[in-house]
C-alpha positions in Angstrom: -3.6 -39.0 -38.0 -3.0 -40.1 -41.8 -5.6 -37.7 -44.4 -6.7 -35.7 -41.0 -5.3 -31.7 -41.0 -4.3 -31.4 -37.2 -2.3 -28.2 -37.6 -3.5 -25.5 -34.9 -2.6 -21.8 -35.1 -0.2 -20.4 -32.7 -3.3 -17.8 -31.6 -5.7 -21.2 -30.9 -2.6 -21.7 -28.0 -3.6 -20.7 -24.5 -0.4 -22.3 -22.7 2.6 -24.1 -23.5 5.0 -25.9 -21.2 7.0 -28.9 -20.9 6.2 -31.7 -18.6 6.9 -35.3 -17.3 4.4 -38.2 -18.0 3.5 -41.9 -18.3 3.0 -42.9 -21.7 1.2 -46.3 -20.8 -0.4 -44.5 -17.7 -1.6 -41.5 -19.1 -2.4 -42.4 -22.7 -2.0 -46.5 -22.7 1.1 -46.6 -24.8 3.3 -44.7 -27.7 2.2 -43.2 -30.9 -1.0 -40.8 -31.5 -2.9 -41.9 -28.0 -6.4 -40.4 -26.5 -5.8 -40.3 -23.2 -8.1 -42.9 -21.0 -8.9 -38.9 -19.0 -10.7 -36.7 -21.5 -8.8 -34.1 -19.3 -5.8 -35.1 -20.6 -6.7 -34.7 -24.6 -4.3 -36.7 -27.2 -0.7 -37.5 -27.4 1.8 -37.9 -29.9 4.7 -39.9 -28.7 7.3 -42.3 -29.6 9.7 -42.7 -26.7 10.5 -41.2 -23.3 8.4 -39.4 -20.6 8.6 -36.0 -21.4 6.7 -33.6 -23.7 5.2 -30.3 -24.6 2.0 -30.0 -23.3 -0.1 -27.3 -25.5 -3.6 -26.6 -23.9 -5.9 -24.7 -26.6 -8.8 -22.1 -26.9 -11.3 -24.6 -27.1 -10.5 -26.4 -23.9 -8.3 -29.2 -25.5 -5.1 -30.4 -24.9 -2.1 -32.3 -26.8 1.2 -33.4 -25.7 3.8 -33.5 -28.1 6.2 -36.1 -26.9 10.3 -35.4 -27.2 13.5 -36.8 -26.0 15.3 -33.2 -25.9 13.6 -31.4 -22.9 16.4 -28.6 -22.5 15.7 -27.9 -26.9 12.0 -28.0 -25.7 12.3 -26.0 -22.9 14.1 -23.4 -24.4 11.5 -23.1 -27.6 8.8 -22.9 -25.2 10.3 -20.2 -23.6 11.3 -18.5 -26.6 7.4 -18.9 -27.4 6.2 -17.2 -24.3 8.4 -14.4 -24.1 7.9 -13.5 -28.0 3.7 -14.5 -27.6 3.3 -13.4 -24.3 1.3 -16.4 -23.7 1.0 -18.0 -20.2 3.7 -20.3 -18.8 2.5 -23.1 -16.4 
């Protein structure tokens, strides 16, 4: 969001992992979204179905939408094996 610092620390990370979803189903379209389900938290998308979901410290989530799942993939595993954060 525009004049809003929503830059989280790498420590505030509890997991990481790419996933499938519904960007009209699960967050009622494209763009930064608050999911209808507070259990899903907020999205950041602009095309496609999949993403990097990040659930944090404080119990909130985000989904960073992307069109390159393998680069994703692979950065998120990069992540976890350097972090030794928890893979879903």
């Amino acid at each position: 969001m525009p004049g809003k610092n929503n830059l989280q620390s790498w420590d505030a990370i509890t997991k990481a992992y790419v996933r499938n979803y519904s960007a009209i189903g699960e967050y009622g379209g494209w763009g930064y979204r608050v999911s209808f389900s507070k259990s899903k938290g907020k999205a950041y998308n602009v095309s496609g179905n999949v993403g990097i979901q990040l659930e944090l410290k404080n119990g909130k989530k985000v989904l960073i939408g992307t069109q390159q799942k393998d680069a994703a993939t692979s950065a998120i595993n990069y992540y976890l094996k350097t972090t030794g954060h928890e893979a879903n």
